[in-house]
N, C-alpha and C positions, 0 to 999 in steps of 0.2 A: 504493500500500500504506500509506504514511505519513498519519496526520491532523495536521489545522491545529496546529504546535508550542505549549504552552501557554502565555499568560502567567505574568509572577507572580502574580498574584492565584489564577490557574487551577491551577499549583501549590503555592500555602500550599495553597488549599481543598482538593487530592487527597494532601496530607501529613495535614493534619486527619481527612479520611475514615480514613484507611490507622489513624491511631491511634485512632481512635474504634470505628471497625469489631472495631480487633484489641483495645481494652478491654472492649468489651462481650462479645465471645465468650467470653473469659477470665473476666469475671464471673458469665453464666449458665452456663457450664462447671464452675465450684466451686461456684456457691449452688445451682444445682439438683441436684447430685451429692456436699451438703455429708455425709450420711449413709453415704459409700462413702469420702469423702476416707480419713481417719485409716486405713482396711485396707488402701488402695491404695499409701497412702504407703511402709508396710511393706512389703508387696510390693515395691513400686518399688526400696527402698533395696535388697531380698533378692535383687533380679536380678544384684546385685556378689558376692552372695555362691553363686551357683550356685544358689540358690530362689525362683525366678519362681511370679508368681500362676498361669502356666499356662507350662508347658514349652516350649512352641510361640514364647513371650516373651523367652526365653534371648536372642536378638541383639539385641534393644533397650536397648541399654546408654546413649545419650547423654542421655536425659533423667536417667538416675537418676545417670550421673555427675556433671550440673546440680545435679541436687540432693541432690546428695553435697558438692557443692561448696561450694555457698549456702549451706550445712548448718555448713561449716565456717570459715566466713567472717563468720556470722551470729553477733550476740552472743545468750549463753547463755539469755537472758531470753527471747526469741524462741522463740516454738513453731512446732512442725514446720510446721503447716497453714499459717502466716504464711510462713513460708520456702515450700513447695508453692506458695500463692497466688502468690508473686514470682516463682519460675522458669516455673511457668503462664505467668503476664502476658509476661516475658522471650520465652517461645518464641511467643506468640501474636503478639506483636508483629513476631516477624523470621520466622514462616510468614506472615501478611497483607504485610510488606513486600516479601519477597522474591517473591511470587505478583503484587502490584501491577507492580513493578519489570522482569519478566520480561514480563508482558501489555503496560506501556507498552511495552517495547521492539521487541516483534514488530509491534504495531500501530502503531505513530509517535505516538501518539494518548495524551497525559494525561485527558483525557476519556474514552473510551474503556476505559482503565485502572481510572479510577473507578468506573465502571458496573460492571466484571467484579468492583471489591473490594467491592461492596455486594453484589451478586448472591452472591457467594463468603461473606459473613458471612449473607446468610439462608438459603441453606442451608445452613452450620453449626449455625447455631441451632436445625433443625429435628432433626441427629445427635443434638444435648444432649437434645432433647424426648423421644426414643425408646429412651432406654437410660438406665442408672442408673448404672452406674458409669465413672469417670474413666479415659482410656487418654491415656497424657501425650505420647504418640508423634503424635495426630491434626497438633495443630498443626506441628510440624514433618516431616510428611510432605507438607503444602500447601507446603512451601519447596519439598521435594525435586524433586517433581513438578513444580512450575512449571520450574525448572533441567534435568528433564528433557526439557521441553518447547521451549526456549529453545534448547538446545545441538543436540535433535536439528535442529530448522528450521536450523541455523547451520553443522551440520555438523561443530561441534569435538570430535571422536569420543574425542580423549584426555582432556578436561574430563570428557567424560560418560562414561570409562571409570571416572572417580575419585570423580565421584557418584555413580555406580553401587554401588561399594566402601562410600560415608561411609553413603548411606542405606540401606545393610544394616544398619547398628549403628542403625538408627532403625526401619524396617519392613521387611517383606518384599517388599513393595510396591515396590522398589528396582529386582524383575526386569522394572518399567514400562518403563525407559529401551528395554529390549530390545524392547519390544512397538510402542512410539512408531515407531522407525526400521524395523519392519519395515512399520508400516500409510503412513509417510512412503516407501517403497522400491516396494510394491505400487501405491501413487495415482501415483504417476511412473509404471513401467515395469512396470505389469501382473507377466506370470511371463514376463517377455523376460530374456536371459541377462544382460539389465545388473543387473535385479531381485534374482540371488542372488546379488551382492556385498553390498548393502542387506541380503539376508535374512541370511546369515552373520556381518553386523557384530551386525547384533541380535540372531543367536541365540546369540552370543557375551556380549552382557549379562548374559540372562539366565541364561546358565551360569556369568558371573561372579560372581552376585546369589545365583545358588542355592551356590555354593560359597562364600563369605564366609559367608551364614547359617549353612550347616551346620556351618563348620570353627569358628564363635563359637558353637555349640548347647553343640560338643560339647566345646571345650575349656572351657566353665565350668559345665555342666551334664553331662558325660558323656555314654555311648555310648547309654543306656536313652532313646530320642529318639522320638516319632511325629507327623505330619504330621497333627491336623485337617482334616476334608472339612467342609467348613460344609453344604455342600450336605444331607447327611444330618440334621443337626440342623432344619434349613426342613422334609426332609421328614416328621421327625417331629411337628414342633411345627407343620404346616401351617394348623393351624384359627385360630392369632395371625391371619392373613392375611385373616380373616374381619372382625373386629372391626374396627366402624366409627372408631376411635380408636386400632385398630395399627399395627403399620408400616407396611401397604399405603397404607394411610390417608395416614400422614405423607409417606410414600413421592412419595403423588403431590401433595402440596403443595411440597414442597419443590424436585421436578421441573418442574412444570405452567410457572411463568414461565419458567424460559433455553429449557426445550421449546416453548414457543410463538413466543418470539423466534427463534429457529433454522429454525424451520418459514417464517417471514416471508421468508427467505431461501435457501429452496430452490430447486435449480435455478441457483445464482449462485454454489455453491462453487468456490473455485480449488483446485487440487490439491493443495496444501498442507494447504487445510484437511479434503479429501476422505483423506487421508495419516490428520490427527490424528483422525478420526471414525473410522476401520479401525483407529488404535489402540486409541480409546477402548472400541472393540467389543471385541478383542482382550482388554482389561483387563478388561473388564466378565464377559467370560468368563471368566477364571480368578478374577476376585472370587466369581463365585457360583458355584464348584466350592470353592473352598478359606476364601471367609470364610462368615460366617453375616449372609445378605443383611437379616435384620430389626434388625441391629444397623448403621444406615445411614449411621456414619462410613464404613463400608466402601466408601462408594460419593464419598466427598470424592475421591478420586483421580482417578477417571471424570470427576464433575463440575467440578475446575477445568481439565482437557482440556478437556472442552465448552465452558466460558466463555473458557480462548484460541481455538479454531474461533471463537464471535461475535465475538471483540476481533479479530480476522487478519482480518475480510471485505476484501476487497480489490477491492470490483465498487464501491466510490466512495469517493472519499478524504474526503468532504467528512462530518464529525462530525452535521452537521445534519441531511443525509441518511439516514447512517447509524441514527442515532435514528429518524427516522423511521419509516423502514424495520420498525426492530426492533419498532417498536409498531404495527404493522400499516398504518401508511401507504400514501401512494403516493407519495410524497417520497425515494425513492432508487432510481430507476432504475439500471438495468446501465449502466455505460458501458462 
């Protein structure tokens, strides 16, 4: 399962990535979304005060308490946006570190690691392309999930009862954990009775995730509350889906590489990784009922699941091969 431990030289260079990656996202995050910033900010700070840019927003509280923070700490000369840019950069940096940090450790593999933190910033890059305005939660929902990920392979179910809890105050995307341990529960033990201990742990997540949301909706935005179907909005505005330069577009750029590397190694997934692909399914389902799928951060959650599946192969330990492999080789046999 482990790959070759890194040197040091092999670790500066996957520290250098890991900040380089999560500078640049941060940068084309604010420069191309510089005409949204200034309304978003407002909003953001409005979600402390019970008026979210959209009501549905009411739980995501820890970016704006950041930057409520930063707000208050920052000397007066300093304008909002300069403050926004730093807690941006801040979160983007400890979502790409915590998503490296989790993939090295499942995989054994500092290399390995690398690959998924590059692969994880171009598809980011491709979210920023396809939408206009700033949603400050992206970046640190790639932490959450990666820790979702992490804890469920590990099994530390009370860690992941309490990130369950934190990354409610960040997205809704929080009721993943619950989704992760049931597709981890199903790839083990089918619907054999061992199965629905795994299914009950996880269906408890998400009842966690959905009651944490609700109970922060309503205690800072009141009882007047409704639940967004994204789905409806795709199927009105279905003709975007046409356009050689819309989502679907971006959609399948941003997919097409980890999709073809993953495809290199079918047939050779271990059950673990067979686990994370049932969850990712599992999530991808409830992404395209409840987000609005042309908006394709929505799909950053799904995707850095996918990229721990490639980092977890576990049919050779050997980094070289592995490569190989992903690139359509014939340099990593099963062993």
């Amino acid at each position: 399962m482990s790959g070759r431990p890194g040197t040091r030289r092999e670790k500066v260079f996957a520290v250098a990535v890991v900040l380089c990656t999560a500078f640049i996202s941060a940068q084309f995050s604010y420069r191309l979304r510089a005409e949204s910033a200034p309304v978003i900010i407002v909003e953001t700070l409005g979600t402390l005060q019970g008026k979210p840019s959209v009501p549905e927003f009411q739980n995501r509280l820890i970016f704006p308490i950041l930057l409520a923070a930063g707000r208050a700490v920052a000397p007066a000369s300093t304008s909002d946006v300069n403050v926004w840019k730093a807690v941006r950069l801040l979160t983007a940096l400890v979502g790409f570190a915590v998503a490296f940090a989790c993939m090295q450790s499942i995989s054994g593999s500092w290399f390995r690691a690398t690959i998924g933190c590059v692969l994880l910033g171009y598809g980011y890059l491709w979210t920023v392309c396809g939408y206009p305005f700033e949603r400050p939660s992206d970046f640190l929902d790639l932490a959450f999930i990666a820790l979702f990920v992490w804890l469920a392979l590990r099994g530390r179910y009370g860690w992941l009862a309490a990130m369950t809890v934190l990354g409610s105050f960040n997205r809704e995307s929080s009721a993943f954990s619950g989704l992760i341990v049931i597709g981890l529960s199903l790839a083990r033990y089918r619907f054999s009775p061992a199965a629905w201990k795994g299914f009950a742990i996880g269906g408890c997540y998400v009842a966690l995730a959905f009651i944490t949301v609700t109970i922060t909706r309503r205690c800072f935005h009141g009882p007047a509350l409704h639940q967004q179907l994204g789905v409806l909005e795709v199927i009105e505005h279905w003709r975007r889906a046409l356009l050689p330069y819309g989502p679907m577009a971006i959609m399948v750029a941003m997919l097409a590489p980890l999709t073809l590397m993953l495809c290199n190694f079918r047939g050779c997934f271990s059950i673990r990784q067979r686990g994370l692909l049932l969850g990712c399914l599992g999530c991808f389902l409830v992404t395209g009922v409840f987000g609005i799928i042309f908006e394709l951060r929505v799909l950053l959650p799904c995707y850095l699941i996918l990229l721990c599946v490639l980092v977890l192969d576990e049919t050779n330990d050997d980094d070289r091969a592995w490569m190989a492999r992903a690139c359509g080789g014939a340099g990593a046999e099963r062993v």
